[in-house]
C-alpha positions as CSV (number, residue, x, y, z in Angstrom):
1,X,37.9,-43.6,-33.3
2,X,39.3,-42.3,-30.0
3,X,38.3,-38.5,-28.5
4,X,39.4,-36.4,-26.3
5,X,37.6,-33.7,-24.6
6,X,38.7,-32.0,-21.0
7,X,36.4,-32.0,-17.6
8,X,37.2,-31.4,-14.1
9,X,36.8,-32.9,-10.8
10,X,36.5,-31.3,-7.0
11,X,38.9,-32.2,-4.7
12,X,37.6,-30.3,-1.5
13,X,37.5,-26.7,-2.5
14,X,40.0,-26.8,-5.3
15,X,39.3,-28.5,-8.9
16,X,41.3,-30.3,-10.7
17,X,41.4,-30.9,-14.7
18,X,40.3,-34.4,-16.0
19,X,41.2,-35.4,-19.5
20,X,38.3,-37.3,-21.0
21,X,39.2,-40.2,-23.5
22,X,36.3,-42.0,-25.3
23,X,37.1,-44.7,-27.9
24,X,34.7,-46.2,-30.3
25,X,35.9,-49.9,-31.9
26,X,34.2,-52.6,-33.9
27,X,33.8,-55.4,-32.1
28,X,30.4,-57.1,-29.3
29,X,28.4,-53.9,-27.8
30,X,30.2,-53.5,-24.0
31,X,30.8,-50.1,-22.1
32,X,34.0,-50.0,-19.7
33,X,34.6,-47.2,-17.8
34,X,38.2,-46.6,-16.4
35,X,40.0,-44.2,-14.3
36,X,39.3,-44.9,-10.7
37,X,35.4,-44.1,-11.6
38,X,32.9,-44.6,-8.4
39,X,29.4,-45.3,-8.9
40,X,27.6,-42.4,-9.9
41,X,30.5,-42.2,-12.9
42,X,29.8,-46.1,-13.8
43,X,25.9,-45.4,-13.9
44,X,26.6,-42.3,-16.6
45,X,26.6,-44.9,-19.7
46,X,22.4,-45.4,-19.8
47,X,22.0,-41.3,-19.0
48,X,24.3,-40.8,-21.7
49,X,23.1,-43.1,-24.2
50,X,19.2,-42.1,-23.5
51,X,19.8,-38.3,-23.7
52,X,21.9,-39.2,-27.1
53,X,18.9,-40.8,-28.6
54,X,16.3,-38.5,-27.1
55,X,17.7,-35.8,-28.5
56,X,17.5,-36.7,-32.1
57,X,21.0,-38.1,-33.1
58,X,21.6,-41.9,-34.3
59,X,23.9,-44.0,-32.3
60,X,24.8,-47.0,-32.5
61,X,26.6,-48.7,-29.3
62,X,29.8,-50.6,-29.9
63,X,32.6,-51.7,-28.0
64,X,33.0,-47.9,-26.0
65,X,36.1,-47.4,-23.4
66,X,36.3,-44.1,-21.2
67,X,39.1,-43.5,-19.8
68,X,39.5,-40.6,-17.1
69,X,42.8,-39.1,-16.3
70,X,44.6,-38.9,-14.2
71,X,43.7,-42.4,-13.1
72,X,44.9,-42.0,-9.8
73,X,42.3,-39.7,-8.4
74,X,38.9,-41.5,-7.6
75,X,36.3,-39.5,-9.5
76,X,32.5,-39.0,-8.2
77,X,29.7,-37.2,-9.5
78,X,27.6,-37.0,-12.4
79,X,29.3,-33.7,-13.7
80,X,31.0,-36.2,-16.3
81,X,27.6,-37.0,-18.0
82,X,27.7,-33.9,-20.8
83,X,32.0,-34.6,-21.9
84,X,31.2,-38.3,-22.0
85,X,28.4,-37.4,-24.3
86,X,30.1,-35.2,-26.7
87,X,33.9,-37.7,-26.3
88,X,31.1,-40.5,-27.7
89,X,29.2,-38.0,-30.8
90,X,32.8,-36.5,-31.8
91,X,34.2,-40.1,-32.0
92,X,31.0,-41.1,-34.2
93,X,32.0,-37.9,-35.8
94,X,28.8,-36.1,-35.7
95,X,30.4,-33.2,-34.4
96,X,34.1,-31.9,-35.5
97,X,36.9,-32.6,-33.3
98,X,38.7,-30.0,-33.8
99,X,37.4,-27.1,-31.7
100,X,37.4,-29.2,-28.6
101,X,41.2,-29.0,-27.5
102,X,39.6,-25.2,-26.5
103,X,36.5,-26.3,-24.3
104,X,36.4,-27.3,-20.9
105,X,33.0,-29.3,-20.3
106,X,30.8,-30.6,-17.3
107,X,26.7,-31.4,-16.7
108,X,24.8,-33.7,-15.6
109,X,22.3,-35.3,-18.3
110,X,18.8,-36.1,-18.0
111,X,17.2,-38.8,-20.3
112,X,15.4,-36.5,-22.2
113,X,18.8,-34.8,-22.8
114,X,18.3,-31.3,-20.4
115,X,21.6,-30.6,-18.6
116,X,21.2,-30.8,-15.5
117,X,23.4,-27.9,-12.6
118,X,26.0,-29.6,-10.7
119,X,28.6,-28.8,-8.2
120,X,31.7,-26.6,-7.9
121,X,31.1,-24.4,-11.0
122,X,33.2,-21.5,-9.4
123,X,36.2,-23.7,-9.0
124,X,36.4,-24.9,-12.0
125,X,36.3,-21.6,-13.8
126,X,39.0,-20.6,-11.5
127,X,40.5,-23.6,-12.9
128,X,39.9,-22.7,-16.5
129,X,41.4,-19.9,-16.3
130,X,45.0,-20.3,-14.6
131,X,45.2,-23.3,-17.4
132,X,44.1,-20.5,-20.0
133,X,41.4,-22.5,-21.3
134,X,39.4,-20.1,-23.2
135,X,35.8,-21.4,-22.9
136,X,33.4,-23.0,-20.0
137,X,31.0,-25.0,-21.1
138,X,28.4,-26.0,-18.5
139,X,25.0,-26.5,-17.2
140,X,22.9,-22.9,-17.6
141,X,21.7,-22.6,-13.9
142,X,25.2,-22.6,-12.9
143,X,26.5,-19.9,-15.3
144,X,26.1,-16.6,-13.3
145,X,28.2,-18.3,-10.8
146,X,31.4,-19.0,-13.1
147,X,30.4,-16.0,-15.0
148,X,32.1,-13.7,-11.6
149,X,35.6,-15.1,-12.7
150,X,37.0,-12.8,-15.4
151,X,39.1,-14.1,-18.3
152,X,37.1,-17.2,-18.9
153,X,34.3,-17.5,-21.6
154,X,31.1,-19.0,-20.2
155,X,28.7,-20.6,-22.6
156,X,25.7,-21.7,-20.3
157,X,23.9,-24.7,-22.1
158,X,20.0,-26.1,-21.3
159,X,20.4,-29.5,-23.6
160,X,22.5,-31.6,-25.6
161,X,21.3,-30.3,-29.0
162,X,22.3,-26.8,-27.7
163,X,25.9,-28.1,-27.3
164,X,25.7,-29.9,-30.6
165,X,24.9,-27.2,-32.5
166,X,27.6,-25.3,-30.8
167,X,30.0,-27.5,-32.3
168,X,28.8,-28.0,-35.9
169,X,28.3,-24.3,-36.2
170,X,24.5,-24.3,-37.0
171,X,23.5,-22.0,-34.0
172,X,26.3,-20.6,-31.7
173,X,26.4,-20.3,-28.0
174,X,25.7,-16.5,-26.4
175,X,28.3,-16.2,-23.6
176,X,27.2,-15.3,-19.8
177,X,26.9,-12.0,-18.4
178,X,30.1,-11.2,-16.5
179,X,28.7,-8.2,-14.5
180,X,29.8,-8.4,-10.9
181,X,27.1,-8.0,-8.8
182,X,27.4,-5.0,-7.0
183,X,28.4,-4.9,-3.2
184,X,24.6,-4.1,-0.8
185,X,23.6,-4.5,1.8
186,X,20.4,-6.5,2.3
187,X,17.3,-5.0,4.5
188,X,18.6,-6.2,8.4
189,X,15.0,-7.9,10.2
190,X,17.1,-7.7,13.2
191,X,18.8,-4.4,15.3
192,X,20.6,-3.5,18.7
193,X,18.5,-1.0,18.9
194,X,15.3,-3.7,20.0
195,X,18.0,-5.1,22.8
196,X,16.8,-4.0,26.2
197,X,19.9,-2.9,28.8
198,X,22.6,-4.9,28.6
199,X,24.8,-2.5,27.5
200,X,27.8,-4.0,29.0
201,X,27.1,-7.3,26.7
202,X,26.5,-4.7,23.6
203,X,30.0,-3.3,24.0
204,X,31.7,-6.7,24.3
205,X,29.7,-7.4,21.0
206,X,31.1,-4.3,19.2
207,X,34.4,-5.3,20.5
208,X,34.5,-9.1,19.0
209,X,32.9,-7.3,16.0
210,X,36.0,-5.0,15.7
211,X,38.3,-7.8,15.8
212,X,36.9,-10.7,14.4
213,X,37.6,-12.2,18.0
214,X,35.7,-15.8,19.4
215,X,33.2,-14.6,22.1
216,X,31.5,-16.5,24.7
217,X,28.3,-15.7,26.5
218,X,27.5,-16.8,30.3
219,X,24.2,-16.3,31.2
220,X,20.5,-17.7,32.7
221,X,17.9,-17.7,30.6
222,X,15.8,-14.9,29.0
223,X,18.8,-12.8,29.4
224,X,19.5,-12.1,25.6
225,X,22.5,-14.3,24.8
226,X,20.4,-15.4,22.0
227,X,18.9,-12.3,20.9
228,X,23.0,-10.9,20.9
229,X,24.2,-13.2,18.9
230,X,21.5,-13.0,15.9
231,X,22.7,-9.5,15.7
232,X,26.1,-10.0,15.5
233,X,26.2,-9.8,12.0
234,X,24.3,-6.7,11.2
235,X,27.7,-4.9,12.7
236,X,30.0,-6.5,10.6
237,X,31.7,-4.9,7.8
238,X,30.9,-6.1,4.3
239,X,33.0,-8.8,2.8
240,X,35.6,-8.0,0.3
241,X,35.4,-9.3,-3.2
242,X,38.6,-11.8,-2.3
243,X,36.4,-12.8,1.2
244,X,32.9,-13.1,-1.5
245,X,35.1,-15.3,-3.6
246,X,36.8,-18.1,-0.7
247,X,33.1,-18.2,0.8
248,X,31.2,-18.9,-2.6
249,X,34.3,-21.5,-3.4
250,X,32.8,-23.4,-0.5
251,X,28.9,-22.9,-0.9
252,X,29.6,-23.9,-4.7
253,X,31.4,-27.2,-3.7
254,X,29.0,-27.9,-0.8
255,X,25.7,-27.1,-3.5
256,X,24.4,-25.0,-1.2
257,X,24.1,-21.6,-3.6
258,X,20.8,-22.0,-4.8
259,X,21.1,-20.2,-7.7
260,X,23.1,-17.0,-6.4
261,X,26.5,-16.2,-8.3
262,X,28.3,-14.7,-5.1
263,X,28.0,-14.4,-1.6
264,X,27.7,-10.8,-0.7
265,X,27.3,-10.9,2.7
266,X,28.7,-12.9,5.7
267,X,27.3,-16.5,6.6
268,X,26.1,-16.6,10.0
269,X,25.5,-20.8,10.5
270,X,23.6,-22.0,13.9
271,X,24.0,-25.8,13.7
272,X,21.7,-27.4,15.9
273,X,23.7,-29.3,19.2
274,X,22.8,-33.1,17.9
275,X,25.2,-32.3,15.1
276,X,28.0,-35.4,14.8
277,X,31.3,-34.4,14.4
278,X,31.4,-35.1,11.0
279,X,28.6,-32.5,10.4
280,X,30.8,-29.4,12.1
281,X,33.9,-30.5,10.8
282,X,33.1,-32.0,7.1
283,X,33.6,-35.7,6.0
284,X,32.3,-38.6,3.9
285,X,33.8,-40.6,2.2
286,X,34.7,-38.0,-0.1
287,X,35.3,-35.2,2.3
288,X,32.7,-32.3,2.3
289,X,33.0,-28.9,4.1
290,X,31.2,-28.7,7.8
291,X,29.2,-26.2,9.4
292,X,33.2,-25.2,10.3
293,X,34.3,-24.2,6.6
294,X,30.7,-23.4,5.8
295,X,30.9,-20.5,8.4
296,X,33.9,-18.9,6.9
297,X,34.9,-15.3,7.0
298,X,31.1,-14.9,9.0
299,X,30.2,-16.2,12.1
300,X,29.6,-19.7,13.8
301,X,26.7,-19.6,16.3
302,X,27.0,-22.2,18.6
303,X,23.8,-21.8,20.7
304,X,23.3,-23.8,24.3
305,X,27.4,-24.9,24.0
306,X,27.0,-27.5,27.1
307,X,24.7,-29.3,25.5
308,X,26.7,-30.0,22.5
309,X,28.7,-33.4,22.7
310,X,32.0,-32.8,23.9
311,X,33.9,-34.4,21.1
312,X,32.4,-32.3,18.8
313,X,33.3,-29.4,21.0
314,X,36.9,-30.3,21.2
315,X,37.1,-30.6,17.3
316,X,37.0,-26.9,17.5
317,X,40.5,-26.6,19.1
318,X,42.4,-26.8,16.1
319,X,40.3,-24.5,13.5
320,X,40.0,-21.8,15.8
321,X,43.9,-22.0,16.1
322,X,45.5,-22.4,12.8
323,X,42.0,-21.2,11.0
324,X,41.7,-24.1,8.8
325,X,40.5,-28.0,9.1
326,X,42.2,-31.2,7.4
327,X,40.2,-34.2,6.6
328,X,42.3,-37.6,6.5
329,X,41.2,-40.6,4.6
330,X,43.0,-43.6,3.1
331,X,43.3,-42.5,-0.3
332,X,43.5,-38.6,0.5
333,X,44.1,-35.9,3.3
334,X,41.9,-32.3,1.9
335,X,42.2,-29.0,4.0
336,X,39.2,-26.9,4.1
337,X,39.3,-23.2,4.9
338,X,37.6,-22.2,9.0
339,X,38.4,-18.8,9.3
340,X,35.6,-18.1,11.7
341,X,34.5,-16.0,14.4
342,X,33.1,-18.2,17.1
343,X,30.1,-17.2,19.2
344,X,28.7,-19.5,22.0
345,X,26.4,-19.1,24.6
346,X,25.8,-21.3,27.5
347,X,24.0,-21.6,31.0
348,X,25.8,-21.1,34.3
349,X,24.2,-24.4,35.7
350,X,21.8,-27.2,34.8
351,X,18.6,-25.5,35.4
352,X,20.5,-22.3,34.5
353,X,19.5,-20.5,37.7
354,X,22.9,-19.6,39.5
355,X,23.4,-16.3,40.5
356,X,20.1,-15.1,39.0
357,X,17.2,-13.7,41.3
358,X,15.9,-17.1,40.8
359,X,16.7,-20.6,43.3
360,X,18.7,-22.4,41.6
361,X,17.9,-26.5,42.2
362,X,21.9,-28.2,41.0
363,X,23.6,-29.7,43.6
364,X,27.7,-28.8,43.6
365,X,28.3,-32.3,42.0
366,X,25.8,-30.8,38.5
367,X,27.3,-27.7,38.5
368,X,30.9,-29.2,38.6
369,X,29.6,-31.3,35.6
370,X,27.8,-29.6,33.5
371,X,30.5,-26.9,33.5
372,X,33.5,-29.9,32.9
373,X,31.6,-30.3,29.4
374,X,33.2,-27.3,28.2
375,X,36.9,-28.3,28.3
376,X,40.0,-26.2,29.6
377,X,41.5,-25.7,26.2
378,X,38.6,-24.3,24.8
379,X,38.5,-21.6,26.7
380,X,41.5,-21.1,26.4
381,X,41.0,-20.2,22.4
382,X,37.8,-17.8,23.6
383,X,38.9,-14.2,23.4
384,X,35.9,-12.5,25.2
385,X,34.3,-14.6,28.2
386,X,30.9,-12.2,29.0
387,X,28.9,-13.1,31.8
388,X,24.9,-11.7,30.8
389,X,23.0,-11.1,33.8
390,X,18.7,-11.2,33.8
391,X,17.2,-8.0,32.1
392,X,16.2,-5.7,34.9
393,X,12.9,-4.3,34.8
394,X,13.5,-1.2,34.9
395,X,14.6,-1.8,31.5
396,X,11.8,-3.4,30.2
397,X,9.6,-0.8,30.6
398,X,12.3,2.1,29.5
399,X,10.8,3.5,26.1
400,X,14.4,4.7,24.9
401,X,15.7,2.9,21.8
402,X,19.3,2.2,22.4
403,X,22.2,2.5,20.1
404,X,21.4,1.2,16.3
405,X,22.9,-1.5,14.7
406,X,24.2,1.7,11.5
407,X,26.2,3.4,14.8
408,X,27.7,0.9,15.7
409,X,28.8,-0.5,12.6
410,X,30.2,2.6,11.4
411,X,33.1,2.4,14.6
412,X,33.3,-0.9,13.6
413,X,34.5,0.1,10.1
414,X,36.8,2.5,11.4
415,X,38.6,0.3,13.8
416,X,38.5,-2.4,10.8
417,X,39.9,0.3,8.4
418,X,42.7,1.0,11.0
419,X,43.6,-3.0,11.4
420,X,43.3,-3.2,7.6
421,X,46.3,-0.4,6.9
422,X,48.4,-2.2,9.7
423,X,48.0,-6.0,8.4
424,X,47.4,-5.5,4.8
425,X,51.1,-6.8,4.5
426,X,50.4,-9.9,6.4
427,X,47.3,-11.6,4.1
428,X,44.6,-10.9,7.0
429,X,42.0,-9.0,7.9
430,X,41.8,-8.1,11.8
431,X,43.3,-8.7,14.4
432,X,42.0,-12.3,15.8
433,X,43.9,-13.3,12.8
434,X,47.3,-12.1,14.2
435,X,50.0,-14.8,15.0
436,X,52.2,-14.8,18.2
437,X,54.9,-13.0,15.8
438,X,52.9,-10.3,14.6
439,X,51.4,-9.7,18.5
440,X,54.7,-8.8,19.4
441,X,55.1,-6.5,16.4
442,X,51.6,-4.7,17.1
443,X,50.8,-4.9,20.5
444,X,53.9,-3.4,22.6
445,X,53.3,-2.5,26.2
446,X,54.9,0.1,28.3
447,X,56.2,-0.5,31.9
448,X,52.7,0.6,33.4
449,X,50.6,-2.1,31.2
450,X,53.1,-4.6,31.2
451,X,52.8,-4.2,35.4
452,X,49.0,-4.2,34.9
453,X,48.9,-7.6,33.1
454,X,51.7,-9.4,35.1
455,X,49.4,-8.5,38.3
456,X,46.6,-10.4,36.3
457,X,48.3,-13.2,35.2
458,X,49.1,-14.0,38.3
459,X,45.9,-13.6,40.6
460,X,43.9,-15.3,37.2
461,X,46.0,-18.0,36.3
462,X,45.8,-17.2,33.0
463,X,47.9,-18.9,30.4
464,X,50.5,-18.1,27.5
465,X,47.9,-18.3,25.5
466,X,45.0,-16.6,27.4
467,X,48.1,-13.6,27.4
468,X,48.4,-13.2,23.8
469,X,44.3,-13.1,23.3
470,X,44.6,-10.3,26.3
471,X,46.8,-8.2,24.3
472,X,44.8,-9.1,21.1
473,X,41.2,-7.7,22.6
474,X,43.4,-4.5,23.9
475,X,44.9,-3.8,20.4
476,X,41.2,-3.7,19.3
477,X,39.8,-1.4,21.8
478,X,42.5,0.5,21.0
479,X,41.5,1.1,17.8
480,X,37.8,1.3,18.4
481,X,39.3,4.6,19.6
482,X,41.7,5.2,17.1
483,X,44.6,5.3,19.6
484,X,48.1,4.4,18.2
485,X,49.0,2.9,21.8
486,X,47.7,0.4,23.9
487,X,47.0,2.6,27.1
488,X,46.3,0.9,31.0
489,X,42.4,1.1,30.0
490,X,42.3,-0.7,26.8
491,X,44.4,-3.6,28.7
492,X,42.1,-3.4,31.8
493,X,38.6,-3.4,30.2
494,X,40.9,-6.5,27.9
495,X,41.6,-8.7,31.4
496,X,37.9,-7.7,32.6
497,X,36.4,-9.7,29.5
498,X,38.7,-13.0,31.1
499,X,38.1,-12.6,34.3
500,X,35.1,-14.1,35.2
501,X,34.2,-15.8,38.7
502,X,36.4,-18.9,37.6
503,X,34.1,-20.9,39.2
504,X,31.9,-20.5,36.4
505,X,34.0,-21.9,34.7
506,X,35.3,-24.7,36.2
C-alpha cells in the first residue's frame, strides 16, 4: 500500500518541499531508499524501525521502497526520520491517511522513539506557509522557532506515539505559542564610557555605527583597537523584525540557536585568524553559512587582520561589495546572505612598535611585508582607515567618565532614522548599502566640495572606488547632524578618515 506524506529539505538558507512516498508490498523483507538519498538518509531505516517498535505498535517489515521527490536534489539529514515513520504506519494503516495531504512533517527519531530537534525549522515554516500548508509538524524544541512565522499551525511533538495519536484522534496536538517576542535590549557588560581618550577613535566609531560602514583600525598595542571594537555593538540600533528574521534563517540552518526562537539583537562574530577559508566563507560538501553569512546584519570582528592568511582575507572582496557570498559545487551553486559591517584591527609593523614612544626593532624589508599581507583591493572596500595612537597618561589617571554607550546611540538612531526615510524605497537600511546609482542620487556636491575632493584625489591617489566610499562616510556625518547637505566639513573630516600616512599602508 503506497503513502504519501510531505517533508522538506534545506538548500542553503531556503527550504524546499520533499514529497515522501513509502510503499509497503508482499514479497522477501528488503528496504530501498530512492531519491538521490546520502548517508544519513540511508541509515534512517533501523532508527525508524526501532522507534516503531519501541513505541508500542506491531510492524512487520516487508519489501518497503521510499522514494523522495524531487529526485534530483541530493537530500542530507536525519530530519526525514519522523515522515518516513508515519509514510510506513499509514501504509500498514495504523493511522488514517486521509488527514495527511494537510501536514507537513520533519524529526529526527531516537530508538526509543523521542523526536529528536533538527535543523532549519524557521525555513521551513516559511515554507509552509507560501505553499498554504496549514499545519507544521516537528520536533518540540524547535517549535518557538517556527512558531514566530504567522499563518502556519505549529504542533510541537516529543515522541512518535504523540504523532500517532494525533492522527487517530485519541489525543490531539496543542498548537505553539505564536507570541512574538518582544523587541529589548539585553544588559550591555561593556561601555564607551570605560574607554580612556581616544576620542578621535570614538567618533570614527559612532560614524561607522551611523552608516553601517567597514572600519579599519591602525594601531600598536595596548591602544584600545580591541577594547573599540567589543563595543561597537552596544551603539547599534536594534534590528528590525525583517533584519531578526534573515539573521535567525541563518542561525536556524547553521544549528546554532540553541533553543532561542529569534535573534533580537545583532551578531557580533570574532573568528579566530587560523580560520580556513571555508570557515569565513561557508562550504562542505553541502554548503554551510561562514563566519561571513553568520555575521549578517551585525558586525564581523576581524581581530589582528595581518595575521590572518591572505587568501582568506581576499575572500572578503566580493561580500563586502555585492553583500552576499555564492558557494559552487558540482551538483549546485547556493548564495548565502553577507550583509556585514566589517571591523579589523591590525599593527603598524611586526613587533607593532612604529610610531609609538616605543623602538621599534623591523627592518624596512618586515615592514614592507607584513603590511603587503593586507592587499590593495581591500582597502579599497574599507570606508574608515583610523590610525589609534598609545593612550596617554594623562588619560589614564583622568577620573572623568567619557560619553556613554545610551548617548551615543541615541545620535546613532537619529542619523539612522534620517537614512531610513531616504532609502526606505531602495530595500536597505544605511548608507554603506548605497550603490554607485543611488550615491549620485543622495550625495550631490556643490562647486566648493566638489573642489575639496578633486584636490584629494589627486594628492591621495585615491581610487573610483575609494571616491564613492568618501562621499558615502560624508553623507553620514551629514546626517549625524541632521544636515540636508553635504557641507566642506562633512567631506573633509570624510577624506581625513582615508588619508592616512600611506606608508602605513603600503
Amino acid at each position: 500500500m503506497l503513502s504519501r506524506i510531505l517533508s522538506a529539505g534545506l538548500l542553503g538558507v531556503d527550504a524546499y518541499l520533499v514529497e515522501v512516498e513509502v510503499d509497503i508490498s508482499l514479497g522477501l523483507a528488503k528496504w530501498n531508499t530512492v531519491g538521490l538519498p546520502e548517508s544519513s538518509v540511508k541509515e534512517s531505516q533501523d532508527r525508524v524501525i526501532a522507534a516503531i517498535r519501541n513505541s508500542g505498535y506491531d510492524f512487520h517489515r516487508r519489501r518497503i521502497t521510499v522514494n523522495l521527490a524531487p529526485a534530483n536534489i541530493r537530500k542530507e539529514g536525519t530530519a526525514f526520520d519522523l515522515p518516513i515513520a508515519i509514510g510506513l504506519l499509514s501504509s500498514s494503516e495504523l493511522i488514517p491517511r486521509e488527514p495527511l495531504s494537510d501536514y507537513l512533517v520533519l524529526g529526527e527519531l531516537s530508538l526509543h522513539g523521542e523526536i529528536k530537534p533538527v535543523r532549519g525549522a524557521l525555513p521551513i515554516a516559511l515554507l509552509a506557509r507560501s505553499k498554504k500548508i496549514p499545519h507544521l509538524i516537528l520536533p518540540e524544541k524547535n517549535s518557538a522557532e517556527a512558531a514566530v512565522v504567522k499563518g502556519v499551525t505549529v504542533l510541537g511533538v516529543r515522541t512518535l506515539s504523540q504523532v500517532v495519536q494525533h492522527f487517530t484522534g485519541e489525543k490531539k496536538l496543542s498548537p505553539a505559542d505564536t507570541t512574538t517576542p518582544q523587541q529589548k535590549r539585553s544588559r550591555q557588560e561593556v561601555d564607551f564610557f570605560e574607554i580612556k581618550g581616544q576620542s578621535h577613535a570614538k567618533r570614527a566609531m559612532e560614524v561607522a555605527a551611523a552608516g553601517g560602514h567597514h572600519l579599519l583600525l591602525i594601531g600598536p598595542p595596548g591602544s584600545g583597537k580591541t577594547m573599540l571594537s567589543q563595543r561597537l555593538p552596544t551603539i547599534l540600533p536594534p534590528m528590525s523584525f525583517e533584519e531578526s528574521l534573515e539573521t535567525t534563517r541563518i542561525y536556524s540552518v547553521a544549528g546554532l540557536l540553541h533553543g532561542e526562537s529569534i535573534l533580537l539583537e545583532r551578531p557580533f562574530r570574532t573568528p579566530h585568524h587560523t580560520i580556513s577559508d571555508a570557515g569565513l566563507a561557508g562550504g562542505g560538501a553541502t554548503p554551510r553559512p561562514g563566519e561571513i553569512s553568520l555575521a549578517h546584519n551585525g558586525v564581523l570582528f576581524l581581530d589582528e587582520l595581518t595575521e590572518f592568511k591572505k587568501n582568506v582575507i581576499d575572500i572578503l572582496r566580493q561580500p563586502l561589495e555585492s553583500q552576499k557570498i555564492t558557494i559552487s559545487r558540482a551538483h549546485s551553486s547556493i548564495t548565502f546572505p553577507a550583509r556585514v559591517m566589517l571591523v579589523s584591527s591590525m599593527n603598524p609593523c611586526r613587533c607593532g612598535y612604529l610610531g609609538s614612544s616605543l623602538p621599534c626593532h623591523c627592518t624596512p624589508q618586515q615592514i614592507q611585508l607584513y603590511r603587503s599581507r593586507i592587499s590593495g583591493p581591500i582597502l579599497d572596500r574599507i570606508d574608515l582607515q583610523l590610525e589609534v595612537p598609545p593612550v596617554k597618561y594623562r588619560d589614564l589617571l583622568s577620573q572623568e567618565e567619557g560619553e556613554s554607550s545610551f548617548s551615543i546611540r541615541q545620535r546613532v538612531l537619529r542619523a539612522r532614522e534620517i537614512q531610513g526615510r531616504r532609502l526606505a524605497c531602495f530595500e536597505i537600511h544605511c548608507n554603506g548599502q548605497m550603490t554607485p546609482r543611488l550615491i549620485r542620487k543622495f550625495c550631490t556636491v556643490g562647486p566648493e566640495e566638489s573642489s575639496l575632493l578633486e584636490r584629494a584625489i589627486e594628492k591621495l591617489r585615491l581610487s573610483a572606488r575609494a571616491y564613492d566610499r568618501i562621499l558615502k562616510v560624508a553623507r553620514t556625518i551629514a546626517d549625524l547632524e541632521e544636515s540636508e547637505k553635504i557641507g566642506p566639513n562633512h567631506l573633509s573630516e570624510a577624506i581625513q578618515y582615508r588619508s592616512l600616512d600611506r606608508s602605513i599602508l603600503q
